[in-house]
C-alpha positions as CSV (number, residue, x, y, z in Angstrom):
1,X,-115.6,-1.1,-8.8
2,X,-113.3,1.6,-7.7
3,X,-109.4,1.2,-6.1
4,X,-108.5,4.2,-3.7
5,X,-104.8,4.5,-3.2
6,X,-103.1,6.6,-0.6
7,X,-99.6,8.1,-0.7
8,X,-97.7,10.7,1.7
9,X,-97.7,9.3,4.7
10,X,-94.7,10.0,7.0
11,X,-92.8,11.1,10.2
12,X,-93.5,14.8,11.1
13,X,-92.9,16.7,13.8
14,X,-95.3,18.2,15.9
15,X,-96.1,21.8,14.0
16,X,-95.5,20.9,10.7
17,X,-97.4,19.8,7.2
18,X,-98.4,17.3,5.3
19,X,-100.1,16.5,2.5
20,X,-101.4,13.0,1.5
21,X,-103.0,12.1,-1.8
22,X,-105.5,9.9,-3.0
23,X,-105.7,8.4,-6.8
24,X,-109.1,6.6,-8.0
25,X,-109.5,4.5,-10.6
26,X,-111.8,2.0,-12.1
27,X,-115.3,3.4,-12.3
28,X,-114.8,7.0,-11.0
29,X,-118.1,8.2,-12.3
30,X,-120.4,6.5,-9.9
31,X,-118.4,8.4,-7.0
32,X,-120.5,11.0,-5.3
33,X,-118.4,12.0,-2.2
34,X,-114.9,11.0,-1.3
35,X,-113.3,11.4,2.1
36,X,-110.8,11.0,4.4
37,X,-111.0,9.0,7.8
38,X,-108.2,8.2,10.3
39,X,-108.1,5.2,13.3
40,X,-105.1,5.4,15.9
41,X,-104.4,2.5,17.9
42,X,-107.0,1.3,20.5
43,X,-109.3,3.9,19.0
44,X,-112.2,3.8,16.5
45,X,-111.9,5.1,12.8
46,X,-112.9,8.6,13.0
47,X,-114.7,10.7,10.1
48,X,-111.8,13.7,9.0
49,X,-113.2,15.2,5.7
50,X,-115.1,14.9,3.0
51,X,-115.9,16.4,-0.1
52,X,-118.6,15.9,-3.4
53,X,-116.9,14.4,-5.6
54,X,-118.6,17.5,-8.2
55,X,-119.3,20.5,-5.7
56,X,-117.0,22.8,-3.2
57,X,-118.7,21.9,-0.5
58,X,-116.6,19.9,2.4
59,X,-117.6,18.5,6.0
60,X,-114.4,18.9,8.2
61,X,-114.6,17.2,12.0
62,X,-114.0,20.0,14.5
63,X,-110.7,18.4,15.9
64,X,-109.0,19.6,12.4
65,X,-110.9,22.5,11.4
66,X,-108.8,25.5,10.5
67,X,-105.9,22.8,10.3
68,X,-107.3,20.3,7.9
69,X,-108.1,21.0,3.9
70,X,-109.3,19.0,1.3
71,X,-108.6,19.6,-2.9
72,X,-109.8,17.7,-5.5
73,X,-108.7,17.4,-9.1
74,X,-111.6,15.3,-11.0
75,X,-109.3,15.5,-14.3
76,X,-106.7,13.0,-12.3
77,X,-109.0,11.8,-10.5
78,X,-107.3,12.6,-7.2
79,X,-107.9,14.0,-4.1
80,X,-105.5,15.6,-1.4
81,X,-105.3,16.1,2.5
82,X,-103.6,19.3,3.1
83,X,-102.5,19.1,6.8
84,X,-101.0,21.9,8.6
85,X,-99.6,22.1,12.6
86,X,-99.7,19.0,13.1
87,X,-100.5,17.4,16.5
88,X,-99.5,14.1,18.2
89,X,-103.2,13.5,18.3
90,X,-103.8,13.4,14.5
91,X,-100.9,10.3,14.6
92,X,-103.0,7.4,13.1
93,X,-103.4,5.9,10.1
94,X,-105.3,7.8,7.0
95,X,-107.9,5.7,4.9
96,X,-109.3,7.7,1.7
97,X,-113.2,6.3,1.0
98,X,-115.4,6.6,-1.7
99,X,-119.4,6.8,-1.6
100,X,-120.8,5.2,-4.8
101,X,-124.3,5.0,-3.5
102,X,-127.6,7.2,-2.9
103,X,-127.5,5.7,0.8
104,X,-124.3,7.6,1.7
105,X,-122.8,4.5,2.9
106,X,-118.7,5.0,2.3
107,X,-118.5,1.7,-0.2
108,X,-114.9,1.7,-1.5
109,X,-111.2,2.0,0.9
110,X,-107.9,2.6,0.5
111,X,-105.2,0.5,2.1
112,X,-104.3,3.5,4.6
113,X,-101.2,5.5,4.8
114,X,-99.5,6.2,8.5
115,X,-99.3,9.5,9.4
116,X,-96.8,10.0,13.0
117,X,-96.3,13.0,14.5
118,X,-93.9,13.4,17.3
119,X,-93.8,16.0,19.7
């Protein structure tokens, strides 16, 4: 089992950053990727980033490339969302997910943290 938490959600406006975090426990070493997805309402969860959770190598969606980075810090066992100018579009809320299996299949959630951003 793993537990995802999120943290640093919030009320932006439209231009500026934000960073949200994401802190694993329970079985960490049988994660191979962790990302982050995002649903706004009336819409479908969209994929955001991802990252190995040993590796450099992330998958960004082209709506927040050159906006959106992700950081990982195995030693705490966290990973971040750097966000920078900030749309009204990327309002929604922010799950962080965990793969724990060869299929790919993202197994483990967070609770999701709401991200606004007012223009």
């Amino acid at each position: 089992q793993v537990q995802l938490v999120e943290s640093g959600g919030g009320l932006v406006q439209a231009g500026d950053s934000l960073r949200l975090s994401c802190a694993a426990s329970g079985r960490t070493s049988s994660i191979y990727t962790m990302g982050w997805f995002r649903q706004a309402p009336g819409k479908e969860r969209e994929f955001v980033v991802n990252i190995p959770w040993s590796g450099s190598s992330a998958n960004c969606a082209d709506s927040v490339q050159g906006r959106f980075f992700i950081s990982r810090d195995n030693a705490k066992n966290t990973m971040s969302l750097h966000m920078y100018s900030l749309k009204p579009e990327d309002s929604a809320v922010y799950y962080c997910a965990a793969v724990t299996n060869l299929r790919g299949k993202y197994d483990y959630w967070g609770q999701g943290t709401q991200v606004t951003v007012s223009s």
